[in-house]
C-alpha positions in Angstrom: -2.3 -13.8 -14.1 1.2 -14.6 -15.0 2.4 -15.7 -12.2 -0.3 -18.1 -10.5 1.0 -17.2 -6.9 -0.6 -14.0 -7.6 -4.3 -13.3 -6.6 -6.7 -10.4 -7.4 -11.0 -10.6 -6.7 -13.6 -8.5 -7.1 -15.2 -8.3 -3.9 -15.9 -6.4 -1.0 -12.9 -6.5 1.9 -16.0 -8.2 4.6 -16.4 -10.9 2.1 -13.6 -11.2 0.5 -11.5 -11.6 4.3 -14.1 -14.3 5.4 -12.5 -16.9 2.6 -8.9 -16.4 3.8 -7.6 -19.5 5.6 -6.9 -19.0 9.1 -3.3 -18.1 10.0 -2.4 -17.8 6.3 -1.4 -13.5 5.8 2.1 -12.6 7.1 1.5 -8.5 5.7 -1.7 -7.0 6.0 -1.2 -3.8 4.5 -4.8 -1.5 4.0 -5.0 1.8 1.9 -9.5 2.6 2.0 -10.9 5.9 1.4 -10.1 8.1 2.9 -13.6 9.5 3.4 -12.6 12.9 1.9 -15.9 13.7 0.7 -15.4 13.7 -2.8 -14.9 11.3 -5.9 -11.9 10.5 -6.2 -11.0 10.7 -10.2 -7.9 10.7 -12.5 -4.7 13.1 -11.8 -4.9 16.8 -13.4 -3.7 16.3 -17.2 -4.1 13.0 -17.3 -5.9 13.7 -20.8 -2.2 15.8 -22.1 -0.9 14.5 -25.0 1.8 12.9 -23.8 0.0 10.8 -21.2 -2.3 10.0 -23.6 0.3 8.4 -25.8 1.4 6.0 -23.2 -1.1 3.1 -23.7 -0.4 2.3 -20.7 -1.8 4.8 -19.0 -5.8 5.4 -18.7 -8.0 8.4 -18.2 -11.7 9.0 -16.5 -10.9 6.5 -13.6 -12.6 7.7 -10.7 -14.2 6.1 -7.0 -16.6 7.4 -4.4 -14.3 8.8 -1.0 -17.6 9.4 0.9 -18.4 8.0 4.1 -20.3 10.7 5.9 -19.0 11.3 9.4 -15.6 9.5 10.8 -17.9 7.2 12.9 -19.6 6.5 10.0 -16.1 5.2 8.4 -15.2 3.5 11.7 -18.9 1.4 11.6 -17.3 0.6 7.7 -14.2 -0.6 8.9 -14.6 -2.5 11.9 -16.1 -5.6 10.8 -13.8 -5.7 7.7 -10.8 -5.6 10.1 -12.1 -8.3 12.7 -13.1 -10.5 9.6 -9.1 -10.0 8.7 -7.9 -10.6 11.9 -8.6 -14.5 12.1 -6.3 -14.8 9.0 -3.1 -13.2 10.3 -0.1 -15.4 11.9 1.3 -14.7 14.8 4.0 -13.6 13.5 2.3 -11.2 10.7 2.4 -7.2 10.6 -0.9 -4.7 9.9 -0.3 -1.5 8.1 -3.1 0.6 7.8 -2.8 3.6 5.5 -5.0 6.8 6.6 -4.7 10.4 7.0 -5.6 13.0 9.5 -9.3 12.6 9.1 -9.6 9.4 10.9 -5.9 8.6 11.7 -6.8 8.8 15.9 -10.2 7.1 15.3 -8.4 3.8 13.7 -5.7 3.7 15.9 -8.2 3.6 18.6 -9.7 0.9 16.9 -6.7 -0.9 16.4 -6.0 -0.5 19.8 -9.8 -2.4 20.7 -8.8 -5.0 17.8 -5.8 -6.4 18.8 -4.7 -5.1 21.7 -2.7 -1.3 23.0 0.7 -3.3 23.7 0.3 -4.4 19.9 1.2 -1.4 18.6 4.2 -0.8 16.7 4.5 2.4 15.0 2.8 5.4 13.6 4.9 6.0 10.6 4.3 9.4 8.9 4.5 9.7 5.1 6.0 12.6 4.3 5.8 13.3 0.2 5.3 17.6 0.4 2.6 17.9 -2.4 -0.4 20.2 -2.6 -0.9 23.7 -1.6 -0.3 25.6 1.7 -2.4 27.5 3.9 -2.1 30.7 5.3 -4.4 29.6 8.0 -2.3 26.1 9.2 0.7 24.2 8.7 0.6 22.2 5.8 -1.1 18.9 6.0 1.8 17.3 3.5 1.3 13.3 4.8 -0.3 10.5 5.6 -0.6 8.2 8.4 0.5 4.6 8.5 -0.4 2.7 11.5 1.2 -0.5 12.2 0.6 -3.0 14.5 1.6 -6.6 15.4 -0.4 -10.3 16.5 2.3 -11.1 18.9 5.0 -8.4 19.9 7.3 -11.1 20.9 6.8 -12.6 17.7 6.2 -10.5 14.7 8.9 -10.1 12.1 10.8 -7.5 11.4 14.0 -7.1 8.8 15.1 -3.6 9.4 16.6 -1.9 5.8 19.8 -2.0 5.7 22.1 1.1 3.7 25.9 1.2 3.3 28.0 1.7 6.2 29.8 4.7 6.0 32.4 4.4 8.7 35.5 3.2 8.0 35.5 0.3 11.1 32.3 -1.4 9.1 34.0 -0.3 5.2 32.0 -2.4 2.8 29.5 -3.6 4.9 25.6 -2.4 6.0 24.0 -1.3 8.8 20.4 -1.3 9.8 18.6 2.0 9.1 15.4 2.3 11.0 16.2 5.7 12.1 17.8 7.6 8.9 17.3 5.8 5.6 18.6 6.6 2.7 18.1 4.6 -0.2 19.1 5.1 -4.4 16.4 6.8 -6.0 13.9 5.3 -8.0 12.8 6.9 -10.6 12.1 9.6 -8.7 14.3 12.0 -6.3 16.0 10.1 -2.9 13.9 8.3 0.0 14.8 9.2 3.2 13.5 7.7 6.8 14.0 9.5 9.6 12.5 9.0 13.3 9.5 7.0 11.7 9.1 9.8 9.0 8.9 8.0 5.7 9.9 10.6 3.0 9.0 8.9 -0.5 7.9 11.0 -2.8 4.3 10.9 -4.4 4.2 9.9 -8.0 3.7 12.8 -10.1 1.6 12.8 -13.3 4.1 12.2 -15.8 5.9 9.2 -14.0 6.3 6.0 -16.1 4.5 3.5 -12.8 1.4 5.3 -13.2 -1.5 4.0 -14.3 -3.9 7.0 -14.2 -5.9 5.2 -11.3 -7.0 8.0 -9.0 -4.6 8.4 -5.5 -2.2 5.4 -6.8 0.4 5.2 -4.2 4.5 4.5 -5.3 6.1 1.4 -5.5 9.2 2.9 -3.7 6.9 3.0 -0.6 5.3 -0.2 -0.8 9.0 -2.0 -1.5 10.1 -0.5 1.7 6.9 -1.7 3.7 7.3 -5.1 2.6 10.7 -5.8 2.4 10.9 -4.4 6.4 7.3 -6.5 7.7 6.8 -9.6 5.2 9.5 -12.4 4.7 10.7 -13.8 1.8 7.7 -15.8 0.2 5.6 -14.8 3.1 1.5 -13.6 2.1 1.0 -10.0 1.6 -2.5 -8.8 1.4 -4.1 -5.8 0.1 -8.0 -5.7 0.6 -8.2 -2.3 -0.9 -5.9 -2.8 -3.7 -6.8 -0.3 -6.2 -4.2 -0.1 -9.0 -2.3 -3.0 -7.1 0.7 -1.3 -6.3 1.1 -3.5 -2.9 0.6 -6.5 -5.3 3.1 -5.7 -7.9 5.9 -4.3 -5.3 5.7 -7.6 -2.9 6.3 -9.8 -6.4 8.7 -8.0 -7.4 10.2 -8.4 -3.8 9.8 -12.4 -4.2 6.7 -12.5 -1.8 3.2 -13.4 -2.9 0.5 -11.1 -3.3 -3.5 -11.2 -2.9 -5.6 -8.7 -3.0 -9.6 -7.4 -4.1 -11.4 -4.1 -4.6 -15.5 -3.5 -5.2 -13.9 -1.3 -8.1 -14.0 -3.5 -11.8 -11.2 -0.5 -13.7 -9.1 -1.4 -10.2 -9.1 -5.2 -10.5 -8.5 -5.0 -14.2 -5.2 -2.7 -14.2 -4.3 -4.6 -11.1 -4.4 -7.8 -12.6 -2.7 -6.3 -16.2 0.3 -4.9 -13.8 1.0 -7.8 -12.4 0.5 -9.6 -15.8 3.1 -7.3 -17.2 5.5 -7.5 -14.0 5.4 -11.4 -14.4 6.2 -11.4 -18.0 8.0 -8.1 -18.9 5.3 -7.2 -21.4 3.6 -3.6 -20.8 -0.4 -4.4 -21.9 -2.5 -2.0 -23.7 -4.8 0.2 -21.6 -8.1 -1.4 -21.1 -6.6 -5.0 -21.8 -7.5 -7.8 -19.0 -4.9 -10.2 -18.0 -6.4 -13.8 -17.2 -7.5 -14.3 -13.8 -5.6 -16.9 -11.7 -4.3 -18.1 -8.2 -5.8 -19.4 -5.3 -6.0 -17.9 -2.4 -4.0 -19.7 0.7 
């Protein structure tokens, strides 16, 4: 890759965590399947003819979201997580990124992991696609679980926004209660009582790749910048279309991540190619592999 700081394998998380040096990852941040059922594939018109003349983006991506039962996913999990564990500082966060199909089984687990009184928040991304249901509320989010090594330890650099009174004129504040940031590309981001409200990407925004469920950078900026420090290790063992990768170098930090999936590693490592050096690569291009891993 461009930027040699930069990491991504092809590997399983089990293996891939059991080479990480211990006490090496400040941000452990973990988006799996969300055992769904299905294959996941590309979004809806991602063959239109506009997508299709961004070179950039690809088409016929897909991954299997199939796990069988949630204890199932749990027995997948596990050892993947107490592999990790070994490699986190003391001071390092863990973000895991479900949904309401196993959210309470992995924050049990979390809790057995590393500990109740590690817990830090259950942040709720709140991004209001998909249908509705005349039979429920609408299940509009997704879960992100964080937890700490040490709770009198862990870092933490709340975002900040404009003040807006006229004692603290021209300065900031911190905003871990109501957020509201510039948009990016994409209508405002708002945080409210641990309610993240990014929105998702839709099909015919310029970040995506066509990589099935790709998350927003706008979301993965705000995780990083708040639980990584400057130059600190963020890892992604699920990394998919490397989102997590690209947004922590374009925040300064370093980035390693894998995925079992070859299209992932390959438009991971060609965004981070093209995020290192400014040029946008040619859908099914390969950027050189590079990096060590700490």
């Amino acid at each position: 890759m461009g930027d040699s700081r930069n990491v991504v394998r092809m590997a399983d998380w089990l293996d891939w965590a059991q080479s990480l040096s211990m006490k090496c990852v400040d941000f452990l941040y973990a988006d799996p399947p969300f055992n769904t059922g299905r294959e996941q594939v590309s979004p809806p018109n991602g063959t239109s003819a506009a997508i299709s003349a961004d070179r950039s983006r690809e088409t016929g991506l897909s991954y299997a979201d199939r796990f069988g039962s949630a204890q199932d996913f749990i027995a997948w999990l596990r050892p993947r997580l107490a592999a990790t564990i070994p490699a986190l500082k003391p001071t390092a966060l863990v973000a895991l990124h479900v949904d309401w199909r196993t959210s309470h089984h992995v924050r049990l687990l979390l809790d057995e992991l590393l500990g109740a009184d590690r817990f830090v928040n259950h942040l709720i991304w709140s991004y209001g696609l998909g249908g509705s249901s005349p039979r429920r509320f609408a299940r509009k989010h997704d879960d992100i679980l964080l937890y700490c090594v040490d709770p009198n330890r862990y870092y933490f650099d709340p975002p900040r926004v404009p003040a807006t009174s006229r004692r603290l004129a021209g300065q900031s504040k911190k905003a871990t209660d109501v957020l509201d940031m510039p948009p990016v590309e994409e209508p405002g981001i708002h945080v409210a009582a641990g309610v993240l409200d990014v929105p998702s990407l839709n099909n015919m925004a310029r970040e995506r790749t066509g990589y099935p469920t790709q998350k927003p950078l706008a979301l993965l900026e705000l995780l990083i910048g708040a639980c990584c420090p400057p130059d600190g290790l963020v890892v992604d063992p699920c990394c998919g279309s490397g989102t997590t990768l690209v947004a922590a170098q374009r925040l300064g930090r370093r980035a390693a991540g894998c995925d079992v999936n070859p299209d992932a590693v390959r438009i991971a490592r060609a965004r981070l190619e093209q995020t290192a050096t400014g040029h946008q690569p040619a859908a099914g291009t390969t950027a050189r592999t590079g990096g060590t891993i700490p």
